[in-house]
N, C-alpha and C positions, 0 to 999 in steps of 0.2 A: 242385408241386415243379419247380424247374429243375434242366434238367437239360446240364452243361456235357462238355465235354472231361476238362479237369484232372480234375473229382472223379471221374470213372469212372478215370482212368489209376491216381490214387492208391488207390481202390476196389481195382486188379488187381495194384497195387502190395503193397498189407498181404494179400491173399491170398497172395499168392506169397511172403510173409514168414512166414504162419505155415502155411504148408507144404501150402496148399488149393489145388492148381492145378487147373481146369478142363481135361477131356475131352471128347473129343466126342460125340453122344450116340451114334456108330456104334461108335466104339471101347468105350463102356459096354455096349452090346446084344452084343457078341462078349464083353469081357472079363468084365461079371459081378461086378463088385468089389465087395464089404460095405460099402463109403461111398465118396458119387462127388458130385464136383461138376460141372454142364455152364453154360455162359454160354449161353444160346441167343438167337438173334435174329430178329426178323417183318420181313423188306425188304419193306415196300408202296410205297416211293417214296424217292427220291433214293439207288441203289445208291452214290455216292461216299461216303459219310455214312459205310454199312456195311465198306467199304475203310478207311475212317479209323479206326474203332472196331475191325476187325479188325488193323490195325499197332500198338494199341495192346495188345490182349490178348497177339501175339506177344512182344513187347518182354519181356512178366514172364511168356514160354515157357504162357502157356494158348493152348490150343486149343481151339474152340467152335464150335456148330452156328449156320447160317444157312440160314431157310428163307427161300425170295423166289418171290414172284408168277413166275408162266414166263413173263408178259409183259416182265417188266422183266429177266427171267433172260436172255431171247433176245435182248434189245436190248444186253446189256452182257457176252456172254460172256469177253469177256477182262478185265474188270474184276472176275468173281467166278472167274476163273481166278489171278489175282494172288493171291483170299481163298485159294484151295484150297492154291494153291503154300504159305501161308504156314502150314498143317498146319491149317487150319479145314476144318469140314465143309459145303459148300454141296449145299441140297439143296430140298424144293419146297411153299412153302405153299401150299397148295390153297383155295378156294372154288369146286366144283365143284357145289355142290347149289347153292347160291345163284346163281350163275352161270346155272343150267339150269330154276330155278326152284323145283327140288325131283322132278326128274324125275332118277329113278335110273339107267335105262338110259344117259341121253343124260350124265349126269353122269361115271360108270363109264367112257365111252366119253372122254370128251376126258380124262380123270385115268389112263386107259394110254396116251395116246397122249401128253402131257408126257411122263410118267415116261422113255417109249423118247425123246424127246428131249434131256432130261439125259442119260442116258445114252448115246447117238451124239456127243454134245458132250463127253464124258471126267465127265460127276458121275454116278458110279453110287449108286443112291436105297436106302438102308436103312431112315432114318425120314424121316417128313414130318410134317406140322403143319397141323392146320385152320386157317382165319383165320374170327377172329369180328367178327362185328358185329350188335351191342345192336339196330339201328333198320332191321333187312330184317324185313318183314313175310310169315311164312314160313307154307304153308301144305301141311299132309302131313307137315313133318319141324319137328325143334327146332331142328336147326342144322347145320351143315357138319360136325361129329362125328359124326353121325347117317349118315355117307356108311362110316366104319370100322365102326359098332357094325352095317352090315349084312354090309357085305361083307371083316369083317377076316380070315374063314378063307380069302378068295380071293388073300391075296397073306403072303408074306415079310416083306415092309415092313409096320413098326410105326409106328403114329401118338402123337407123344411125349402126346399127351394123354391121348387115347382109350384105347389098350390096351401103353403101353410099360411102367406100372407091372407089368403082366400078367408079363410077362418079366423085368424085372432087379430087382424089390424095389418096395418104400416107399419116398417120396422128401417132402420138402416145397417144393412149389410155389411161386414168388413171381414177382410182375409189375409191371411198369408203370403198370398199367390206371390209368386216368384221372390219367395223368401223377403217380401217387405209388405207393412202393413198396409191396405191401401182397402178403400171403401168402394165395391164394386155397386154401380148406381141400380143395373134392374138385374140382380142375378138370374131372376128367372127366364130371361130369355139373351141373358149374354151370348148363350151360342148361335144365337138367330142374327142380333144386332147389334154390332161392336161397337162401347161406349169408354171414353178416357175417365181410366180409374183414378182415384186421388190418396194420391200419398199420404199416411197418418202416421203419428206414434203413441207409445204405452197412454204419454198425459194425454193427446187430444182425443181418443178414445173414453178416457175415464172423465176428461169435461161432457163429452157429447151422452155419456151415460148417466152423467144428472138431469136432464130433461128430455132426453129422447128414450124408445124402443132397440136396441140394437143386440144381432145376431154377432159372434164375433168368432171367426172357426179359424179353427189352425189346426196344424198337425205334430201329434207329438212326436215325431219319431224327429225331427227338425231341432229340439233340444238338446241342448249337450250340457256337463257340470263345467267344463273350463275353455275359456276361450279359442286358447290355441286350434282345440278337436273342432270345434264348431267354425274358425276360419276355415279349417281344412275342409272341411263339409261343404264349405260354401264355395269354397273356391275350384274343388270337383264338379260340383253343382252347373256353376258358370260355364265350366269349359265342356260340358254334357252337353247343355242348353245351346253353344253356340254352333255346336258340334253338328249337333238334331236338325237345327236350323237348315244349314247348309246342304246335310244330305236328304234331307224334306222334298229338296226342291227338283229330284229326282225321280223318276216313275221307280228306278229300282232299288233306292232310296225310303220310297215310302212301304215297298214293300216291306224291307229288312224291320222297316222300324215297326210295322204293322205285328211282326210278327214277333218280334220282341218289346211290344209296348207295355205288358205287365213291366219290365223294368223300370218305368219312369218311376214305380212307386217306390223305388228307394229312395229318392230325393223329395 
């Protein structure tokens, strides 16, 4: 799928026509509402992207959650100070296990000491967000969700995947994933139990957000203003993806990729 400018604005456009505006997910955790919708967003790279895509939710008055790497957060504080001003939620996707290898202490320890640094910068941290990735070769733990399902009695803050259903309800989940929209059935424990996800688009998204709860994340750096750039995107994308695949299935394969897995977050 391409993924452009225009058709997200018109996206935010007919939500806002039939009367489905997005929340943010902090405002949802306080308010508690019987049907909510949140736009949320994964900033792994290129925060201008996120800036562009957050002028566009304001314009049709939604307000939405963005979680960003602290690396790219600390590098561009007054760029997600602009998101905030503009009633968006910026707040902190984590890869803390995988970062640390899957050591929980050392993981724990740099994921408080982020937190206190949003927070000394003016973003105080209500929910956060794992960040996944299919091709870390993980040993001790399933995934970076695995970091909430130990230690979620130690904090206030809810992990929108992990254990936010816990708190405000039922929701139906939908994602980007592999550059098409598709409704993942139990995110919270996708990395446990593999379930066939279901293909959607812009309209049957904005039907299913007149009578249901739904979470709807994607990534902005995946935008582009004209078609061409954004084939080109996708079609790199593919031939990475197929690429990954193949040398996966190698022991020194999965080394290589292990060790250059922050890369996947350019795609």
């Amino acid at each position: 799928m391409i993924f452009l400018y225009k058709d997200y604005e018109n996206f935010c456009k007919k939500l806002a026509n039939n009367k489905c505006l997005s929340q943010t997910a902090k405002e949802i955790l306080i308010k508690k509402p019987g049907k909510f919708l949140i736009l949320k967003h994964d900033v792994e790279t290129d925060p201008k992207k996120a800036l562009e895509i957050a002028k566009i939710e304001n314009k049709y008055f939604h307000k939405a959650s963005y979680y960003v790497h602290y690396e790219i957060f600390i590098k561009n504080l007054n760029l997600f100070k602009e998101i905030q001003n503009l009633g968006h939620e910026v707040s902190y996707h984590y890869d803390v296990l995988d970062k640390n290898k899957g050591d929980f202490i050392k993981a724990k320890e740099e994921f408080d000491y982020h937190i206190k640094e949003f927070g000394k910068n003016g973003f105080e941290i209500n929910t956060v967000c794992q960040h996944g990735n299919p091709l870390v070769k993980r040993i001790g733990y399933n995934s970076n969700r695995d970091f909430f399902r130990i230690f979620k009695d130690k904090y206030e803050i809810k992990d929108i995947v992990v254990n936010f259903k816990e708190k405000i309800g039922d929701f139906i989940y939908i994602s980007d994933v592999g550059y098409q929209w598709q409704i993942i059935p139990s995110p919270e424990s996708a990395d446990i139990k593999e379930e066939k996800n279901i293909l959607i688009d812009y309209d049957k998204i904005i039907s299913l957000a007149k009578t249901n709860s739904l979470i709807v994340s994607s990534h902005p750096h995946r935008y582009f203003k004209y078609k061409l750039e954004a084939e080109l995107k996708f079609f790199i994308f593919e031939i990475i993806k197929k690429n990954a695949k193949l040398i996966y299935k190698t022991e020194f394969g999965k080394k290589i990729i292990n060790k250059f897995y922050f890369l996947a977050k350019k795609f």
